[in-house]
C-alpha positions as MATLAB code, in Angstrom:
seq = 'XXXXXXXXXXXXXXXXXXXXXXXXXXXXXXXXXXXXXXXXXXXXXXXXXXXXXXXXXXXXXXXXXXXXXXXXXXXXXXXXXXXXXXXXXXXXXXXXXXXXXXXXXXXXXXXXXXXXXXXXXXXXXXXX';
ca = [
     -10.211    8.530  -16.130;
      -6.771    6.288  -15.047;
      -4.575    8.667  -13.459;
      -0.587    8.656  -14.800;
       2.358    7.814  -13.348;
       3.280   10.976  -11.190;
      -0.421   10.929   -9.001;
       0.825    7.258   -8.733;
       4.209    8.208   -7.230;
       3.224   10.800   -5.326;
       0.469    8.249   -3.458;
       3.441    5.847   -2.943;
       6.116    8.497   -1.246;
       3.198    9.602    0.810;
       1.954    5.751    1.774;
       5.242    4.844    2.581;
       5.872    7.478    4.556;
       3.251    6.843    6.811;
       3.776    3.025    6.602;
       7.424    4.049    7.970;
       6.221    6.179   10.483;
       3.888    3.407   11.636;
       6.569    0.812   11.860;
       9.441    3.099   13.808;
       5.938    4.206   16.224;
       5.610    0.136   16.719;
       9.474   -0.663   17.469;
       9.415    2.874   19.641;
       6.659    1.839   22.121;
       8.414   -2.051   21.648;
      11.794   -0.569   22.793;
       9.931    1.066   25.597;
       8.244   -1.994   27.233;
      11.439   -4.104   26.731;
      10.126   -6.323   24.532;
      13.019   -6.122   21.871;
      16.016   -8.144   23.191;
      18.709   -6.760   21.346;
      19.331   -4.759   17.409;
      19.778   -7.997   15.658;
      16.101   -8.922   16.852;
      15.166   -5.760   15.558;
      16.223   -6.190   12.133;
      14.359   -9.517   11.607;
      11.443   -7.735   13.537;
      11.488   -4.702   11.385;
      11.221   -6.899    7.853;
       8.309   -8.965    9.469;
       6.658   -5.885   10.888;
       6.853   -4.077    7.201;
       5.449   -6.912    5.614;
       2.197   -6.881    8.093;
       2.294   -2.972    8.265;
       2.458   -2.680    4.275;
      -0.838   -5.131    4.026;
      -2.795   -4.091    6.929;
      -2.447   -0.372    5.909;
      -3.526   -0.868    2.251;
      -5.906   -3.466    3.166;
      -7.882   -1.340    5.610;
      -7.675    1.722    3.811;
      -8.651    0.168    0.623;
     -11.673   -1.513    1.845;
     -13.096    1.404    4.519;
     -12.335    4.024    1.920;
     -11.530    2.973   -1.219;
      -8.202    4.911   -0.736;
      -5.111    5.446    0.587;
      -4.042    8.415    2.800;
      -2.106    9.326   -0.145;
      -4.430    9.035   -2.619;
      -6.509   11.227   -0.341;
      -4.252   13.814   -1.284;
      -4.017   13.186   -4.786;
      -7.982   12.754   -5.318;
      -8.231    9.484   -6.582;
      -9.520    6.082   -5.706;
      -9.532    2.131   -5.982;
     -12.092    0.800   -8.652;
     -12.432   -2.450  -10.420;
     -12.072   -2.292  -14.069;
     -15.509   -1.422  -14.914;
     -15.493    1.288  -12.840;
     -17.176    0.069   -9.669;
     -16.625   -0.372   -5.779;
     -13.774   -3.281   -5.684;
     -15.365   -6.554   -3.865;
     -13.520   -7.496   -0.556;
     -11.684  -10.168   -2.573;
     -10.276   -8.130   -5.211;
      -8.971   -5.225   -2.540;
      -7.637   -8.579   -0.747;
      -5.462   -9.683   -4.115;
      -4.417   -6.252   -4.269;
      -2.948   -5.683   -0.900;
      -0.929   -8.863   -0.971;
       0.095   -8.593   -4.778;
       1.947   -5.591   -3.246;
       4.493   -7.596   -1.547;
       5.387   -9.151   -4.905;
       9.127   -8.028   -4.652;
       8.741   -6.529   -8.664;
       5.019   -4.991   -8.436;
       6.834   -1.375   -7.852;
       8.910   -1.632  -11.154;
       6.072   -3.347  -12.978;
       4.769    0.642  -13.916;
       7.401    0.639  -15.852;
       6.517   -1.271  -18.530;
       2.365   -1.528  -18.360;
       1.674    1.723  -18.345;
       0.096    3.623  -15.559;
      -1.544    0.563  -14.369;
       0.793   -1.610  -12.032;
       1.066   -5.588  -10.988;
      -1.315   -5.416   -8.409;
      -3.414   -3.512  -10.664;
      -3.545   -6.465  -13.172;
      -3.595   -9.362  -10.588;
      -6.648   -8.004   -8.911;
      -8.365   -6.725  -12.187;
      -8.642   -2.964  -10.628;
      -7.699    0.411  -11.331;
      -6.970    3.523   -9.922;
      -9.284    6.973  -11.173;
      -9.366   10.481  -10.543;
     -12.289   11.733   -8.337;
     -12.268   15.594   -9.367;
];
């Protein structure tokens, strides 16, 4: 069964939570061995470091577990559309289609099935 819009939410506030507190953890230990030069670096640093944090995190977790922290907590996982273990490939389109600057607004006209959804022909399911 696809799981609606709030599960969906609620996996995204809790992802990017942890994708935030991943990024200020980074720039903390970065500030610490001096390896920042100054806050304007830090602001070009920070977008990059998002950008790698964002895919590496969903990437990883997709592909070890199926799932995100957040969908952890939600009970639900990543399948392809026929209701099977996503191939490498298709948890690969997925994790970048996320950095497709309209993917978050896309729920709000598909349904409870977003861009990255589509691109990479998957689907996320409730495991209870």
């Amino acid at each position: 069964m696809e799981i609606n819009k709030k599960k969906r939410l609620l996996n995204f506030i809790i992802d990017s939570i942890l994708i935030g507190f991943l990024i200020n953890l980074i720039l903390y230990f970065s500030y610490y061995l001096n390896s920042i030069d100054s806050i304007e670096n830090t602001k070009q640093e920070r977008k990059y470091l998002f950008l790698l944090c964002l895919t590496v995190y969903y990437l990883l977790s997709e592909l070890v577990f199926g799932r995100t922290i957040g969908k952890f907590f939600t009970n639900t996982k990543v399948v392809d559309i026929n209701g099977n273990k996503p191939t490498t490939i298709q948890i690969f389109i997925r994790s970048l289609s996320r950095l497709i600057p309209f993917d978050i607004i896309s729920y709000l006209g598909w349904g409870s099935r977003g861009l990255h959804d589509y691109l990479s022909k998957t689907k996320l399911i409730s495991i209870k």
